[in-house]
C-alpha positions in Angstrom: -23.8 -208.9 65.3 -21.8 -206.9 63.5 -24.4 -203.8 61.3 -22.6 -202.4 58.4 -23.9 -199.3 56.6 -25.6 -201.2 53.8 -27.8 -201.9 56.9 -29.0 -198.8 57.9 -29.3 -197.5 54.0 -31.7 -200.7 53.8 -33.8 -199.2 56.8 -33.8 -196.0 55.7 -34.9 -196.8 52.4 -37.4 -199.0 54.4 -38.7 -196.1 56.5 -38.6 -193.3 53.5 -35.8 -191.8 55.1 -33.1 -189.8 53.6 -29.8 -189.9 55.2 -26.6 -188.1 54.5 -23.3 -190.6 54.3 -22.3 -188.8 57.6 -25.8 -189.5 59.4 -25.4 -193.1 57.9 -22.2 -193.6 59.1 -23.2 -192.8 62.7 -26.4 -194.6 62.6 -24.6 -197.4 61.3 -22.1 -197.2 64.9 -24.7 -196.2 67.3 -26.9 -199.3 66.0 -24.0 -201.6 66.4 -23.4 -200.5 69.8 -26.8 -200.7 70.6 -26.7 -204.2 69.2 -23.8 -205.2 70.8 -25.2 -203.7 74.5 -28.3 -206.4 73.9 -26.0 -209.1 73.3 -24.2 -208.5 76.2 -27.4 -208.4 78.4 -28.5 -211.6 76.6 -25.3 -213.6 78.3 -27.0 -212.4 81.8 -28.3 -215.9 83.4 -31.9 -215.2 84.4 -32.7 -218.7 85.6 -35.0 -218.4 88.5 -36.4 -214.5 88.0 -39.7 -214.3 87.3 -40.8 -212.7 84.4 -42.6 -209.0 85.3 -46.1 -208.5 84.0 -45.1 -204.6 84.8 -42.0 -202.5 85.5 -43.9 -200.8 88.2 -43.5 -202.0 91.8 -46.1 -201.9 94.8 -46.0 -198.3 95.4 -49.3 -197.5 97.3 -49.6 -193.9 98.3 -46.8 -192.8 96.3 -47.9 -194.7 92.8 -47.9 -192.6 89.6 -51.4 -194.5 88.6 -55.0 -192.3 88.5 -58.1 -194.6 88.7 -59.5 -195.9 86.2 -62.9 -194.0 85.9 -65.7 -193.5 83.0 -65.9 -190.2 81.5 -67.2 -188.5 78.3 -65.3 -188.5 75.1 -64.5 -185.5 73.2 -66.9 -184.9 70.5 -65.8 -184.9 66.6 -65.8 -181.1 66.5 -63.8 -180.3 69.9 -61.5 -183.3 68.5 -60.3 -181.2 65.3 -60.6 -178.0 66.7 -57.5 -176.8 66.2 -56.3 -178.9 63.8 -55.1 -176.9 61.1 -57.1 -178.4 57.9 -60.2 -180.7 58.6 -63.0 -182.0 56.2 -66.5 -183.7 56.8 -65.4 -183.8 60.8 -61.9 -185.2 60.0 -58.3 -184.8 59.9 -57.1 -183.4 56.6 -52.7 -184.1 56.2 -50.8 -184.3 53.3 -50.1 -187.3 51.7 -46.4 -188.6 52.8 -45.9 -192.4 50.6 -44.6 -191.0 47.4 -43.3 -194.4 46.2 
């Protein structure tokens, strides 16, 4: 699949972004290659692997993982405690959609 530049102005446009022709142009190769990368890996004939419910393996000792264990939740004012505008308890931000 071949991405062309109209492409990446459409998802820019898309995502409120605002791209210079260089960035564009870049975005518009990287994509392609990134494209072209999945194709490839697409060709790969995975007849007989089973699909993974996880990428982790059976680590035991050694596993990255912490127990799953009940504990209290922060409360509403520790939550925006040092957010840097709150109101009634919430998050105040700034309003991004302009269109």
């Amino acid at each position: 699949m071949r991405l062309t530049e109209e492409d990446v102005r459409r998802v820019a446009d898309l995502a409120n972004l605002a791209l210079s022709d260089s960035e564009i142009s870049r975005m518009a190769k990287d994509l392609d290659g990134i494209l072209g990368h999945m194709d490839k890996l697409n060709e790969l004939d995975t007849t007989g692997i089973e699909p993974m419910a996880q990428v982790l393996f059976d680590a035991g000792e050694t596993a990255t993982l912490r127990e799953d264990r009940e504990r209290p939740t922060l409360s509403n004012a520790d939550a925006v405690a040092n957010a840097p505008s709150t109101s009634g308890g919430y998050y105040k931000v700034p309003k991004v959609i302009e269109r």
